[in-house]
C-alpha positions as CSV (number, residue, x, y, z in Angstrom):
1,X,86.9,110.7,112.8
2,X,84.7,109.6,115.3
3,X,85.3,106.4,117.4
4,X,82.4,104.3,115.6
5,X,83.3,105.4,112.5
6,X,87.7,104.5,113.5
7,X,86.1,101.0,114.2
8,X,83.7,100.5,111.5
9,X,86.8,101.7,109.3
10,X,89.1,98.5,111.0
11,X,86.2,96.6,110.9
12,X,86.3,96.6,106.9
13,X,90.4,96.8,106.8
14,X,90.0,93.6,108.4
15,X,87.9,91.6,106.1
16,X,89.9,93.3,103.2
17,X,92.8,92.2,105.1
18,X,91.5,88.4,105.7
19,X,89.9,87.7,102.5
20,X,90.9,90.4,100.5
21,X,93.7,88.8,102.8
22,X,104.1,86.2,96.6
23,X,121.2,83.5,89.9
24,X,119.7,84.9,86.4
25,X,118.5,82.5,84.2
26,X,119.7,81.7,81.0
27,X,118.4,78.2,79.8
28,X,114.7,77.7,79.0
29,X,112.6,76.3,81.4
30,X,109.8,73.4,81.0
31,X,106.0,74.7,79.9
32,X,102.7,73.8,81.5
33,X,102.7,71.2,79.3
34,X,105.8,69.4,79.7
35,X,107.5,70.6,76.9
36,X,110.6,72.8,76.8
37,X,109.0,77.0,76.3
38,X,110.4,80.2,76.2
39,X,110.6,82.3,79.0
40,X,107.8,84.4,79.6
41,X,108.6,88.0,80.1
42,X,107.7,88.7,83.4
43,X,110.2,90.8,85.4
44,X,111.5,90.1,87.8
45,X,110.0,87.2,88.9
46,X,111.1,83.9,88.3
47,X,110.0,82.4,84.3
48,X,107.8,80.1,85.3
49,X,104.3,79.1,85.7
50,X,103.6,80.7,89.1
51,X,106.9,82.7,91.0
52,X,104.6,85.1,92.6
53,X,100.8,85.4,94.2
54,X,99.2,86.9,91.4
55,X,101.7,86.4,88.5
56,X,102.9,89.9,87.9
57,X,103.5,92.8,89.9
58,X,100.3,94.3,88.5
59,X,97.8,91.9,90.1
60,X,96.5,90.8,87.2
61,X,96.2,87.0,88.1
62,X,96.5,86.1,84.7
63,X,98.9,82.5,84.2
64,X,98.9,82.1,81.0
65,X,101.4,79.1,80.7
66,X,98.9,77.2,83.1
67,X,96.8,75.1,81.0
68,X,93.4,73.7,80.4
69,X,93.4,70.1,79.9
70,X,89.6,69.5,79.3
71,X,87.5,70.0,76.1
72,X,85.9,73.1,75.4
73,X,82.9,70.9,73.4
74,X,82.6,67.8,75.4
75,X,81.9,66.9,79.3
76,X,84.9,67.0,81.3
77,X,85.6,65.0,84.3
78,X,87.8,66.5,87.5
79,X,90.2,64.0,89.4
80,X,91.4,64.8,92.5
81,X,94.4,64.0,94.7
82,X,95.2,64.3,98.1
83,X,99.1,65.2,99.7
84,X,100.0,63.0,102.4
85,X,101.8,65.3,104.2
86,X,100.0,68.1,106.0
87,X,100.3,71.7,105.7
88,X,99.1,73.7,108.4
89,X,96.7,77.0,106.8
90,X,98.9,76.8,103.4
91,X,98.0,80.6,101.9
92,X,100.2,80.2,98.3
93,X,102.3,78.0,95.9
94,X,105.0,79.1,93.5
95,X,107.4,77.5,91.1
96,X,111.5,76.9,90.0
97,X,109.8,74.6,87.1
98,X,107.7,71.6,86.6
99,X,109.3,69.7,89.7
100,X,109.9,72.3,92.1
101,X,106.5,73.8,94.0
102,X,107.1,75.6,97.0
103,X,104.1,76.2,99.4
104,X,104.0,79.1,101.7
105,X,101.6,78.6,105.2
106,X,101.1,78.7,108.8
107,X,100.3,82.3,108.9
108,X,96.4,81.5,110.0
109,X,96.6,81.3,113.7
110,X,93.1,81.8,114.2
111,X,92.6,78.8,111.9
112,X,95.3,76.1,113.4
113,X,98.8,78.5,111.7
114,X,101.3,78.2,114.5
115,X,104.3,80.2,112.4
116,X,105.2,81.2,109.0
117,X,107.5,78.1,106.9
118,X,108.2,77.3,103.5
119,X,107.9,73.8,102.5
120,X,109.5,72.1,99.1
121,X,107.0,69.4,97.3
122,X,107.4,67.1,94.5
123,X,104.4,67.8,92.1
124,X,104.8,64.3,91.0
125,X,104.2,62.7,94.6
126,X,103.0,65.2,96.4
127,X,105.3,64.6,99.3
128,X,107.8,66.9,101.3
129,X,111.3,67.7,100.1
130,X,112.4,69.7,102.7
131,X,110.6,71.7,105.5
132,X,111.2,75.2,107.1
133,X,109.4,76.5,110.2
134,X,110.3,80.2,110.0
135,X,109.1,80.8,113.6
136,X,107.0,79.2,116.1
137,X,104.7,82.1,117.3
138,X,103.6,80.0,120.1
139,X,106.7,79.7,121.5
140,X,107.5,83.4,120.8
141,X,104.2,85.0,121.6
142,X,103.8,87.0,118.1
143,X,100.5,87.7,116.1
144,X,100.7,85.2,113.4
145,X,99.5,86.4,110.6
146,X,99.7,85.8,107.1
147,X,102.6,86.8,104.6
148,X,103.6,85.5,101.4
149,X,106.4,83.5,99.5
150,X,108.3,84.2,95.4
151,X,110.8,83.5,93.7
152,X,112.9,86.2,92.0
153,X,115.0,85.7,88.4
154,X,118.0,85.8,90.4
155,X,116.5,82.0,91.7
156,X,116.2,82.8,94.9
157,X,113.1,82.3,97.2
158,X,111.6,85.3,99.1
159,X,109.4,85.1,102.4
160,X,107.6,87.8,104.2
161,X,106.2,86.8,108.1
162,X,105.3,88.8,110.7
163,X,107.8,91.7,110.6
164,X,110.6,89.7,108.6
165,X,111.6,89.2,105.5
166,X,113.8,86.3,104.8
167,X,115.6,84.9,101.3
168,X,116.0,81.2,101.3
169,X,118.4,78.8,99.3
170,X,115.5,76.6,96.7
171,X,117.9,73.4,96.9
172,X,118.0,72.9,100.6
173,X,115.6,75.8,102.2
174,X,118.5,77.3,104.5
175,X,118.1,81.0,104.9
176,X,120.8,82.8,102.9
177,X,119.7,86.0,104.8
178,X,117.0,87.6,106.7
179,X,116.2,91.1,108.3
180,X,113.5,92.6,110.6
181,X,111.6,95.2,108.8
182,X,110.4,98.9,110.5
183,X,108.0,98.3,113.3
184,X,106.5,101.1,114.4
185,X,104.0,99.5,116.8
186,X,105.4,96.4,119.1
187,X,107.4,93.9,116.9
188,X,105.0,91.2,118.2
189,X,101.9,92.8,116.8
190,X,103.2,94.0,113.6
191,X,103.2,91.7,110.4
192,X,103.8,92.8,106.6
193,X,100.9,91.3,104.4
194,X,103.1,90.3,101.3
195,X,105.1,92.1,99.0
196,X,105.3,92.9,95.3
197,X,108.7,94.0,93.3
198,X,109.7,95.9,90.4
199,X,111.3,95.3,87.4
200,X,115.0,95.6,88.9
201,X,113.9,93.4,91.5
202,X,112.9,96.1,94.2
203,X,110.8,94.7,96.9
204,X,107.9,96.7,97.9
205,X,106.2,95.8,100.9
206,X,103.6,97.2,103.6
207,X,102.9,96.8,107.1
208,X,99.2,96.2,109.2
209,X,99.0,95.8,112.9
210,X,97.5,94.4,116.2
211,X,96.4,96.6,118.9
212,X,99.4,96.4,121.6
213,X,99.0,93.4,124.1
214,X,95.6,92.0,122.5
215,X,96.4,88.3,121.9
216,X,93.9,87.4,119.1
217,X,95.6,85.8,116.5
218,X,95.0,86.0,112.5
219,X,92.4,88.3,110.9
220,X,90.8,87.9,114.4
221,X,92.6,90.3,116.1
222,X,90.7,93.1,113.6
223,X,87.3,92.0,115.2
224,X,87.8,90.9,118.8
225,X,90.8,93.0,120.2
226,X,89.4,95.8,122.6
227,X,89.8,98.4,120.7
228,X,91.1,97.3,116.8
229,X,91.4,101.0,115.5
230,X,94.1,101.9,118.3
231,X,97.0,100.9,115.6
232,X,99.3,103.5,113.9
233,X,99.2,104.3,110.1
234,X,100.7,101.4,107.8
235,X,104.4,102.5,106.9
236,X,105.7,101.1,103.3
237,X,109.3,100.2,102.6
238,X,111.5,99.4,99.3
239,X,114.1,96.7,100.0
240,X,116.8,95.5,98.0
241,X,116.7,92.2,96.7
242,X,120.5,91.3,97.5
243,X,120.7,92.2,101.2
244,X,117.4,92.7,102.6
245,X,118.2,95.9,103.1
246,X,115.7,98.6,103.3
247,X,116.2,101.6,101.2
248,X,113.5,103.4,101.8
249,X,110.3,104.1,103.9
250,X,107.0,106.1,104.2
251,X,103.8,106.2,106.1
252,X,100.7,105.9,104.5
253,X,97.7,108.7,105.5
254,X,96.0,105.5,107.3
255,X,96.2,101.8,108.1
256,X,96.6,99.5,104.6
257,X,94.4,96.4,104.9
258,X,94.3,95.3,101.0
259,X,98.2,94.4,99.9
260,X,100.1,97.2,97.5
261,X,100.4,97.2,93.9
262,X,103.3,98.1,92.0
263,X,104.1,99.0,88.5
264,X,106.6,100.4,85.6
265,X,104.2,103.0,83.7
266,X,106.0,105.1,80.9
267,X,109.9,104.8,82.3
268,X,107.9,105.3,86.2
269,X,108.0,103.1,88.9
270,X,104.7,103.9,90.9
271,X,102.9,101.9,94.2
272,X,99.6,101.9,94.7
273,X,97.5,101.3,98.0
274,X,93.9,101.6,98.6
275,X,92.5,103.3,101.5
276,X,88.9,103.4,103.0
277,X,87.8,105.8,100.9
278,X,90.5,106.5,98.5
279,X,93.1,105.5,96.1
280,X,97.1,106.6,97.0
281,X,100.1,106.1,94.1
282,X,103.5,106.5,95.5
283,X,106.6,107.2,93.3
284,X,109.7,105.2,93.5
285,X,112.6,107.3,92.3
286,X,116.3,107.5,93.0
287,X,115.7,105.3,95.7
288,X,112.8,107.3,97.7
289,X,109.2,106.7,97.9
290,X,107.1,109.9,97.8
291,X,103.3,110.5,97.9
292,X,102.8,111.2,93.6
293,X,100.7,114.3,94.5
294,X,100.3,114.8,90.5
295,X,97.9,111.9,90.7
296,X,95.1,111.2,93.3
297,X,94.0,110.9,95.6
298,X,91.2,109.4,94.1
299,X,88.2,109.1,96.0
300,X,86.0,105.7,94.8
301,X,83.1,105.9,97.2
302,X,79.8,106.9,95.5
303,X,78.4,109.7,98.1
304,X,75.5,108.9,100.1
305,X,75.6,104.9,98.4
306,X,76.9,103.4,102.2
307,X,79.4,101.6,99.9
308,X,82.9,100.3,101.6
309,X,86.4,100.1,101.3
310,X,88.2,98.4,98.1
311,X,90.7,95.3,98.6
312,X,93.7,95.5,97.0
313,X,93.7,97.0,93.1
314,X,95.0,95.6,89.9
315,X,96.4,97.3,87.0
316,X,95.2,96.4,83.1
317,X,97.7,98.5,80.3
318,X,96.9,102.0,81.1
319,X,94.3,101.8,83.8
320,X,94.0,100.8,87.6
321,X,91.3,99.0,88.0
322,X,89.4,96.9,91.7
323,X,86.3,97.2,93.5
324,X,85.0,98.3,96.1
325,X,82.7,96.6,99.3
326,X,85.4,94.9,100.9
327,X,82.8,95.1,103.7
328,X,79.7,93.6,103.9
329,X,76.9,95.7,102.8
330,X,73.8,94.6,103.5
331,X,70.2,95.1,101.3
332,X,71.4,96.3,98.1
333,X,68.5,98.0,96.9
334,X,68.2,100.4,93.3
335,X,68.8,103.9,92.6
336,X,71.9,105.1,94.4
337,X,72.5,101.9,95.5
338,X,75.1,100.2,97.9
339,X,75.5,97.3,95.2
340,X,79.3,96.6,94.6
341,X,81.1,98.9,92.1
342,X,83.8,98.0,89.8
343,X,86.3,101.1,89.1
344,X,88.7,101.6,86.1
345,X,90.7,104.9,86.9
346,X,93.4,105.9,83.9
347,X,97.2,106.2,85.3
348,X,97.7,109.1,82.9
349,X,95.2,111.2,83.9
350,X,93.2,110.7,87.3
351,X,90.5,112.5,86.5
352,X,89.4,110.1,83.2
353,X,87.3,107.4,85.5
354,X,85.0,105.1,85.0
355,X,82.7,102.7,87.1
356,X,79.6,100.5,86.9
357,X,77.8,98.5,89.3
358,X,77.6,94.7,87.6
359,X,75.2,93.1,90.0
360,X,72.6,96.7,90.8
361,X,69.5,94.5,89.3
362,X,70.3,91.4,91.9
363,X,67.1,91.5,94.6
364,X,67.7,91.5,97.8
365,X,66.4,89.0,99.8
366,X,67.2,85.8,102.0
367,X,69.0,84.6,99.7
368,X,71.2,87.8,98.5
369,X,71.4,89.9,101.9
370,X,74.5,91.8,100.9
371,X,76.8,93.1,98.8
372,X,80.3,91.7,99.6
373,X,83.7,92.2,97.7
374,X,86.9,90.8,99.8
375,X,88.7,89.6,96.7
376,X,91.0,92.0,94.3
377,X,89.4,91.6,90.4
378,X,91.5,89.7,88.4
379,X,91.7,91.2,84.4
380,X,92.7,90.3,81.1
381,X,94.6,93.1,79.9
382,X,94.6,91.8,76.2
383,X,91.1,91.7,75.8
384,X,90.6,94.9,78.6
385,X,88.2,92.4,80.7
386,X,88.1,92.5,84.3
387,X,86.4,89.7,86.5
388,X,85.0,90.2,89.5
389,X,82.7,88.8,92.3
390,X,80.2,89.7,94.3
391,X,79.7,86.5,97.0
392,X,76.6,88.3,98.7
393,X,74.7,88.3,95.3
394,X,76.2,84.8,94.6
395,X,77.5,86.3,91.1
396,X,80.6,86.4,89.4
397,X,81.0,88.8,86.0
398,X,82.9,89.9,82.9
399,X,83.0,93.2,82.2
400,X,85.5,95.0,79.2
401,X,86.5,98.5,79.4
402,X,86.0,100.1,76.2
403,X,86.2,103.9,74.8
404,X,83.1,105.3,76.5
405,X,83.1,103.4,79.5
406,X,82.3,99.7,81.5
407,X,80.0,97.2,79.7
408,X,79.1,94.1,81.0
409,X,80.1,90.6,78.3
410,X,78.7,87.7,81.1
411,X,77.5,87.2,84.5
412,X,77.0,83.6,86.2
413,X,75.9,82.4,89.5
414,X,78.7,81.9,91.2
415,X,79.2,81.9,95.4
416,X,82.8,82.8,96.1
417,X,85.0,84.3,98.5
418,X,88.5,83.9,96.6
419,X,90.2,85.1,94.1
420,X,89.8,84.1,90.4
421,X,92.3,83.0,88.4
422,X,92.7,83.2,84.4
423,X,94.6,80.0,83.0
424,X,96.3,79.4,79.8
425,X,96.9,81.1,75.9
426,X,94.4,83.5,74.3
427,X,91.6,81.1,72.7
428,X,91.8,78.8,75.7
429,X,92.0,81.1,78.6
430,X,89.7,79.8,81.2
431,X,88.6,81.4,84.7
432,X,89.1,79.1,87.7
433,X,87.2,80.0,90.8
434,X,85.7,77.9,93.6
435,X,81.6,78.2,94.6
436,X,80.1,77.8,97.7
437,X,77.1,75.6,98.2
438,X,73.6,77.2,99.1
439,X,72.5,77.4,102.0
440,X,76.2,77.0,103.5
441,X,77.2,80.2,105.3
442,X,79.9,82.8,103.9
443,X,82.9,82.4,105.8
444,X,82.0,79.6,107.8
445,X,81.0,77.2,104.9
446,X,81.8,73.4,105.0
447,X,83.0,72.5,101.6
448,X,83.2,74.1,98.1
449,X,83.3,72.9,94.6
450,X,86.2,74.4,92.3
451,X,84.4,75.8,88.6
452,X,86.3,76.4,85.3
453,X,84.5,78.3,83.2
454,X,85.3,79.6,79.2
455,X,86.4,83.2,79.6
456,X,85.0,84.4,76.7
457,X,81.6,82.9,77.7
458,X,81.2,82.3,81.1
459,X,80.2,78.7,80.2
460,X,80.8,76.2,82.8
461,X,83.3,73.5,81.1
462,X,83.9,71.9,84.6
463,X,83.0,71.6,88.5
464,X,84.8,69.2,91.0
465,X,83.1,67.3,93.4
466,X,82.5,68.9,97.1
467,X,86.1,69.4,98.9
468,X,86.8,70.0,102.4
469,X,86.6,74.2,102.5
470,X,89.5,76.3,100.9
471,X,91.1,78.6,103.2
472,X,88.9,81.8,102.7
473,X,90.9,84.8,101.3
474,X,93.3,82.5,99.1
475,X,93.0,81.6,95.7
476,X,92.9,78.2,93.6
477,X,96.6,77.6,92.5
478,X,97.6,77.0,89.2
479,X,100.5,74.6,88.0
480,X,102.2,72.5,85.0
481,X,100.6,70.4,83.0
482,X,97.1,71.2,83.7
483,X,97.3,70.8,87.1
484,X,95.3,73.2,90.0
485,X,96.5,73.3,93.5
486,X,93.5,73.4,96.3
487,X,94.4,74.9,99.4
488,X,92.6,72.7,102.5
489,X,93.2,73.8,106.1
490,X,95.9,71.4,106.4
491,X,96.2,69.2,103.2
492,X,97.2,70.2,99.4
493,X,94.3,68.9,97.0
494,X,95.5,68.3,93.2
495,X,93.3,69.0,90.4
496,X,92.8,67.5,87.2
497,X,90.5,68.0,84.4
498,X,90.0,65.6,81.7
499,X,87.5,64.9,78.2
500,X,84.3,62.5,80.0
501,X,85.3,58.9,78.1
């Protein structure tokens, strides 16, 4: 690979990276609403609303204990509240139960992050429990850079930063243990951009670094170090829950910008990653990884269409499932177009694909420039729908995956750079997304709103007023009892919808 091409390649792991950029239990826990529920099935996270970014280990963003507390026929009315306390670059929230949130941050330090903590906040008040810096990187001189906090069924709290992984007590936020993960560039410029687990609680984690001695922090050390492509492959690890310990490793064909998905598929635990121009599934067996060279690679780049590399995917019953232009693509045009494309690839067989381009009859113009994907799809895997947006074309869709192939059920104007999230039960599932005011900028945008829309529709059934920007790259949190959680730069923003009286 040429030199251009190794930079244009870091260039788009980056903005993947940034934006693209989570003792047993026996007694039930409290429901979204208050009330005493089962516990969802969800191994092996923690059974509550939120214990890890995207709910499951597939990715599939679905919560669907979070409720909606509007009306799905009447005008609703959003209420928001401020936290007191501040929370430098807060990236995610998760949950022990309907008083316990925990908020993972500090990991921007190109956007005020000066080291990785974990906090513990009252829902109720929105104030501080108890607060742990992990590390000061300006004291120590590390890329900071963000990782990601969950809670396992065994109760305990897990945090990824930097090139550590730490498990933390929820009552008081002491670290029961923590361990420094492979580094095969410096320590200081390697960090581990989250983790997922399987169902025995095996941690799977991957690493992404800085070119040695740049000093750019956060996802700016992709665009402005001297020479960005001059970092080693990504290597990816499985660690045991109990000590931290990890049991295996292996490097990846290339560097990793989106974060790893993993799976149980027919008695199988597999990983998958997405590179620039394909898709890799790793076995986890007898405790090895190893390249699953019975699947894959998959190549998802339409020749000659100048699309670009995927962010992280998602996996919906038997299918993998993401999309691709994780890179700006600019003047999306017809034919064999650049225009996104959203990919549902079988696990069975690799071969059995399908893909469709959603937003392919959006002009280009001043107002839609580009094509631009940095956030994984979410799906529905009970209805087979997969949402996705495109923030260049200002559009976010719906599309099922039936027999013969992708068909798009709704597409609204929507402006967004984060991920979407799918509250609540079947019949009053709801997708929960924020949207960026014209002409604001992408990336460098002032304020958004925050949208809940009908999922079987698309309808709009609510919009908040303009808030301070979200953190791009994050995703609108959901709690109990209707509540959202808005990640500001520095401040946690509650949400609440309500019937208009």
């Amino acid at each position: 690979m040429t030199r251009a091409g190794q930079t244009l390649r870091l260039v788009a792991l980056a903005v993947v990276a940034v934006l693209a950029v989570m003792a047993g239990i026996a007694s039930a826990v409290t429901g979204s609403s208050g009330r005493p529920s089962k516990p969802a099935s969800n191994p092996p996270w923690f059974p509550s609303v939120m214990a890890s970014e995207n709910y499951d280990s597939a990715r599939t963003k679905l919560f669907p204990q979070a409720d909606f507390t509007g009306s799905f026929v009447r005008s609703n009315v959003v209420r928001a509240r401020k936290s007191h306390d501040n929370y430098l670059t807060p990236y995610n929230v998760v949950y022990e139960g309907p008083n316990a949130m925990f908020v993972y941050g500090g990991g921007f330090g190109d956007k005020g992050g000066i080291g990785s903590f974990v906090a513990r906040v009252n829902p109720k008040t929105l104030r501080t429990v108890w607060f742990n810096q992990l590390i000061n990187t300006v004291q120590t001189n590390e890329w900071d850079y963000p990782g990601v906090v969950a809670i396992l069924r065994n109760g305990y709290i897990y945090v990824i930063y930097g090139y550590r992984i730490a498990k933390l007590a929820p009552s008081d936020g002491h670290v029961v243990a923590e361990m420094d993960l492979p580094t095969p560039a410096a320590p200081r410029d390697t960090a581990y951009n989250g983790f997922d687990a399987l169902p025995d609680g095996t941690l799977i984690a991957k690493a992404i670094y800085r070119q040695a001695g740049c000093e750019e922090q956060g996802f700016s050390a992709f665009r402005l170090c001297p020479n960005p492509h001059d970092i080693p492959n990504s290597v990816i690890v499985a660690i045991d829950p109990r000590t931290l310990r990890v049991i295996s490793e292996i490097t990846a064909p290339e560097p990793i910008g989106g974060r790893l998905t993993s799976v149980r598929f027919k008695g199988k635990d597999y990983i998958y990653v997405a590179g620039s121009t394909q898709i890799f599934r790793y076995l986890y067996a007898g405790g090895h990884l190893s390249l699953d060279r019975t699947w894959g690679p998959v190549t998802y780049l339409v020749s000659g269409s100048g699309q670009t590399v995927a962010s992280a995917v998602g996996v919906m019953n038997d299918w993998v499932v993401f999309a691709d232009n994780g890179q700006p693509v600019l003047h999306g045009g017809s034919g064999n177009s650049p225009w996104l494309a959203v990919w549902a690839v079988s696990q069975t067989n690799s071969s059995k694909q399908f893909h469709i381009q959603p937003f392919k009859a959006v002009r280009s113009g001043p107002r839609y420039p580009l094509s631009f994907c940095p956030s994984a799809v979410s799906n529905d895997p009970s209805r087979n729908q997969i949402f996705v947006i495109d923030a260049g074309a200002g559009r976010i869709a719906d599309i099922q995956l039936r027999s013969k192939g992708l068909h798009v059920v709704w597409s609204k104007a929507q402006r967004t750079t984060e991920f979407l999230a799918l509250i609540g039960p079947p019949g009053r599932r709801v997708v929960v997304g924020t949207d960026i005011p014209f002409p604001q900028p992408l990336g460098t945008n002032r304020t958004d709103h925050v949208v809940w829309r009908d999922e079987a529709t698309g309808r709009e059934l609510a919009r908040s007023r303009r808030l301070p920007a979200i953190l791009n790259g994050t995703m609108v949190q959901p709690g109990y009892a209707g509540r959202m959680y808005y990640l500001q730069n520095d401040k946690l923003i509650e949400l609440t919808v309500s019937p208009h009286t």
